[in-house]
Each structure stands twice: as structure tokens, then as C-alpha cells.
C-alpha positions, 0 to 999 in steps of 0.5 A: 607946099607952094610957099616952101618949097623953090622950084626952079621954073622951066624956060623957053616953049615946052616940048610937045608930049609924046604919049608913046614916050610917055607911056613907055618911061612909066615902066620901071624894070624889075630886073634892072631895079630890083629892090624898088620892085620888091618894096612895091610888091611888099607895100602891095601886099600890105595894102591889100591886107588893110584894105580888105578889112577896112571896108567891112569894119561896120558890118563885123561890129555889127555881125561879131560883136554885137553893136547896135549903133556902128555909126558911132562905135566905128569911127571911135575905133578908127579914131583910136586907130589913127591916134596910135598910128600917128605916134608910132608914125613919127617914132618908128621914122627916128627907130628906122634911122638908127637900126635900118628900115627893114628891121622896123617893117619886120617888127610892125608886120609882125604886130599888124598881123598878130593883131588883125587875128586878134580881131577873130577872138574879140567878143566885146567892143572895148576888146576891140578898142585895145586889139586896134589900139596896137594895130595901129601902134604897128600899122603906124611904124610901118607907114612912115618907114614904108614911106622912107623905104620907098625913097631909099630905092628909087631908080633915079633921082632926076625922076623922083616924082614919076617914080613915087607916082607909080609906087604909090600905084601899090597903094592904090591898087590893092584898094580897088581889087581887095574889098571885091575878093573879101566880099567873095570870102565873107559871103561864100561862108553863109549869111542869114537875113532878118526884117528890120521894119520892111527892110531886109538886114543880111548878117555875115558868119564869124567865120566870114570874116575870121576867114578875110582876117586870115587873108589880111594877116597873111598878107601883112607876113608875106609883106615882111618876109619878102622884104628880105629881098630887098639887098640895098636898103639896111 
């Protein structure tokens, strides 16, 4: 990034930094911009579907399926995951270019959300690989056009930075609020515990988790269907 790309350098003493100014200029109006609003909440709403799976991928592998060894089936899993996102990343970018963004996100949503509930019926871990293999095949085609979605509205082009930085605040924040309110929803449905060499083991109920499926899928749908909202963007 340094060596390729020119900048052009500021000239003179800077400004001294107005913090009130500052602040005040990180708020973006809603009804003044309201496609950019609308793709932030939507990415919002993704992000808070993936990240309250995401944390508890080791514990329904173990509770669900049945795996003895999490460690290493885990990061098999979310490697196929990341494998199947990167390809229909790059080829979900040329699709949105031809067809338009929106009609790209409403098809990745819609395969994001089928498959997190095929989550809820898998019972073996190869299951899981081919559920995650098209997770990722949709969560993929929507990151790269999310990404190319959140350019098309910017509000302005001479503060494209600050303006990125907080959309980006709808991936970031999801992260911090979803795993709280899936732990909420796995454990109100019960939990057993066991010893395991002096250590005490919980275990979590299928329905616990099928329960913060059902969350994340809902999410990933509310996350298309609010797109339409967006009236600038094709």
C-alpha cells in the first residue's frame, strides 16, 4: 500500500484538531443519506448473524456432533469455509458488476441463511463440511459485493476514509454484542455438566444452539430484504 499508491502530501502547519468538530463530523444523517444508512444496517444485521455463530463453533462440534478433538476439526472446517468464500469472493465481484449489487446480496443472503439452518440437522462432521462448504460459497459473494455496495453510497467522495471507517462500525460492532446474546440463548435452554479428570465439562442442548441458528438465519434474511431500500445502487 505505501509504495503503490501516491498521496498527495499536506503543505504548511496543520490545523489544530477540534475535537467538538471532530466528533460532530463522524455523524452521517440518515435522512439526508439514506441508502448508506440502510446498507449499514443491513451489514449490521449480517454481522450480527456470523458472529453469533462463529464464537461457538467448537462448542456445537463437540455438544452436536459429537467431536472428540475440536482443535483440529475446527479450523478444517473453517478452512473450507475460507477456501469456498475467497472463490465466490473474486467471482461474485465480476457477477455484481454485470447484474447489479443487490441482486448478488439477495442471492448470497438467501444461501447464508438456508445454510446456518443446515447447520441444525447435521449429525456428522463431513455434513458439516459440505453445509460449510456452501456457507462459504454465499458468505463470500456477499463480502466482496458488501464491500462494493458500501462504496457505491458513500455521501461524499472528499471524506471517503472517514466515511468507510464508520461503516465499517457495522461490522465491528455486531462483533462485540452478538456472542453475548447467543451465550443468553444457548444456555436458557439447558446445559448438563460431567467431570472430566477433576475438570468439570458443560455441555449445551441441540436446541441451544438450533435456537442461535435460527437467530443468525433470521438475520442473514432481514439483511436482504432491507436492502431493497436502498434506491441508488442497482
Amino acid at each position: 500500500t505505501i509504495k503503490g499508491i501516491d498521496e498527495t502530501p499536506l503543505k504548511g502547519p496543520l490545523d489544530r484538531l477540534n475535537w467538538k468538530e471532530y466528533l460532530k463530523s463522524l455523524w452521517i444523517d440518515p435522512k439526508t443519506y439514506p441508502d448508506f444508512a440502510w446498507v449499514w444496517i443491513t451489514r449490521a444485521l449480517v454481522m450480527l448473524g456470523f458472529y453469533s455463530v462463529l464464537p461457538f463453533i467448537n462448542y456445537y462440534l463437540i455438544d452436536v456432533i459429537g467431536i472428540t478433538d475440536p482443535d483440529t476439526k475446527a479450523p478444517i472446517l473453517m478452512g473450507v469455509i475460507l477456501l469456498a468464500s475467497s472463490i465466490s469472493g473474486v467471482y461474485g465481484g465480476y457477477v455484481s458488476d454485470r447484474i447489479g449489487r443487490k441482486k448478488v446480496v439477495y442471492l448470497a443472503n438467501g444461501i447464508i441463511a438456508v445454510m446456518v439452518l443446515g447447520f441444525i440437522f447435521c449429525r456428522k462432521f463431513e455434513e458439516v463440511l459440505l453445509v460449510g462448504t456452501l456457507f462459504g460459497i454465499g458468505f463470500g459473494a456477499y463480502t466482496s459485493v458488501d464491500w462494493a455496495l458500501g462504496t457505491d453510497v458513500l455521501p461524499t467522495k472528499t471524506n471517503a476514509a472517514k466515511e468507510m471507517a464508520i461503516w465499517h462500525v457495522a461490522m465491528t460492532l455486531p462483533q462485540s454484542i452478538a456472542a453475548p446474546i447467543a451465550t443468553i440463548i444457548i444456555e436458557s435452554f439447558g446445559k448438563t455438566a460431567s467431570k472430566v479428570e477433576a475438570e468439570e465439562i458443560v455441555h449445551y442442548t441441540t436446541a441451544g444452539y438450533g435456537a442461535v441458528f435460527l437467530l443468525a438465519a433470521a438475520c442473514f434474511a432481514l439483511g436482504a430484504v432491507l436492502l431493497k431500500n436502498v434506491r441508488g445502487v442497482k
